[in-house]
N, C-alpha and C positions, 0 to 999 in steps of 0.2 A: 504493500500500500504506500511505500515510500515514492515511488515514481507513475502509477496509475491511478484514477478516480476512481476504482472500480476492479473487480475481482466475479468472477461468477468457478465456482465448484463443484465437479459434479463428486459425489460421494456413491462408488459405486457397491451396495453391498458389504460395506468395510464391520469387519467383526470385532475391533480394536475400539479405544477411545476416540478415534474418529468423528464419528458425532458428536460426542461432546465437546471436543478442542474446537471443533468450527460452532456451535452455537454458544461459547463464550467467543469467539472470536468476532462472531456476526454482533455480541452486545460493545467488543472494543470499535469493531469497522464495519456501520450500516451498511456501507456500498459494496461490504462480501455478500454477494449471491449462496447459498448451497441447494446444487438441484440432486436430490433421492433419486436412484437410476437403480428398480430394487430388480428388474429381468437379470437370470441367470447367465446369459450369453452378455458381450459385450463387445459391441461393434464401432471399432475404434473411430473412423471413420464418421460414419453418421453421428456419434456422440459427441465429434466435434464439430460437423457440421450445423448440427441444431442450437449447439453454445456460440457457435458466429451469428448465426441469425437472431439468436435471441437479444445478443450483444446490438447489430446492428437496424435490427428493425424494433426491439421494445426496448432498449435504451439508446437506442440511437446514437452511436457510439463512434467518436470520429477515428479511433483506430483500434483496430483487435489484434490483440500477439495470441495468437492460439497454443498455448504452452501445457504439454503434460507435465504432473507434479513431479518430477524428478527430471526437468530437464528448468535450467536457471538463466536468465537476461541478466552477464554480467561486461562492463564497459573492459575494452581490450586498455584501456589508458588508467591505472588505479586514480581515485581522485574524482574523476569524471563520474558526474549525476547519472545515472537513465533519464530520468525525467529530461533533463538537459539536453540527451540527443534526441531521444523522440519527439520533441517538439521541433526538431530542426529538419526533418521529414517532410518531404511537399510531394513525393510518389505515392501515386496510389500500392504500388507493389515494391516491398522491400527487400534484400536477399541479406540473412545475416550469414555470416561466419560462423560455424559451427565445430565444436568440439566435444566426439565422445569421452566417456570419460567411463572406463571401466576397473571398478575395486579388484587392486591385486586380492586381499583378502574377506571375502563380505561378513564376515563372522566377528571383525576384527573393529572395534571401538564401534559399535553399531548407536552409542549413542551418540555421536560426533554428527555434522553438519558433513554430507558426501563431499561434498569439495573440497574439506578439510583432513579426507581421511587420506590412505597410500591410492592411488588410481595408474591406471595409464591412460593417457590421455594421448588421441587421434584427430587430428583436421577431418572434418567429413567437408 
């Protein structure tokens, strides 16, 4: 919420504290969405299609990063806002720079923030 107005989540199924971390969260940041997606199957695809439209047509929304929760918008220049560059955007269509990022150990400080833990990390 530091660099968007707005947040929509879909919560699919999650058998964890899950639901309860986002409905204190919806009491700290109104403008987090959480959409219940309780179907067994999960179709990546249309689940995120339907979160752009929703984004773009009921809040009317002048730009959508369609982000899974395990991937992060972080500026390649340390320092540097988000907010800051996204508003400096005037295309309709953006190409970012992408970096996977795969745990040598997943087992391993599981309580740690993923970017924080051992990874290797790949340019896609």
């Amino acid at each position: 919420m530091t660099f968007v107005d707005g947040i929509i989540i879909v919560d699919h199924n999650s058998d964890d504290d899950t639901g309860k971390i986002l409905t204190e969260l919806q009491k700290e940041y109104p403008s987090l969405l959480v959409n219940q997606l309780n179907p067994i199957e999960h179709i990546q695809s249309e689940v995120m299609i339907n979160l752009v439209k929703i984004a773009a047509n009921e809040l009317e929304a002048d730009l959508i990063l369609p982000l899974d929760i395990d991937e992060f918008l972080i500026p390649k220049d340390t320092g540097t806002d988000c907010r800051e560059i996204l508003n400096k955007i005037t295309d309709d269509v953006v190409s970012l720079d992408w970096v996977d990022h795969e745990l040598v150990d997943p087992k391993h400080d599981r309580d740690k923030f993923l970017l924080s833990r051992l990874c290797n990390r790949s340019a896609i």
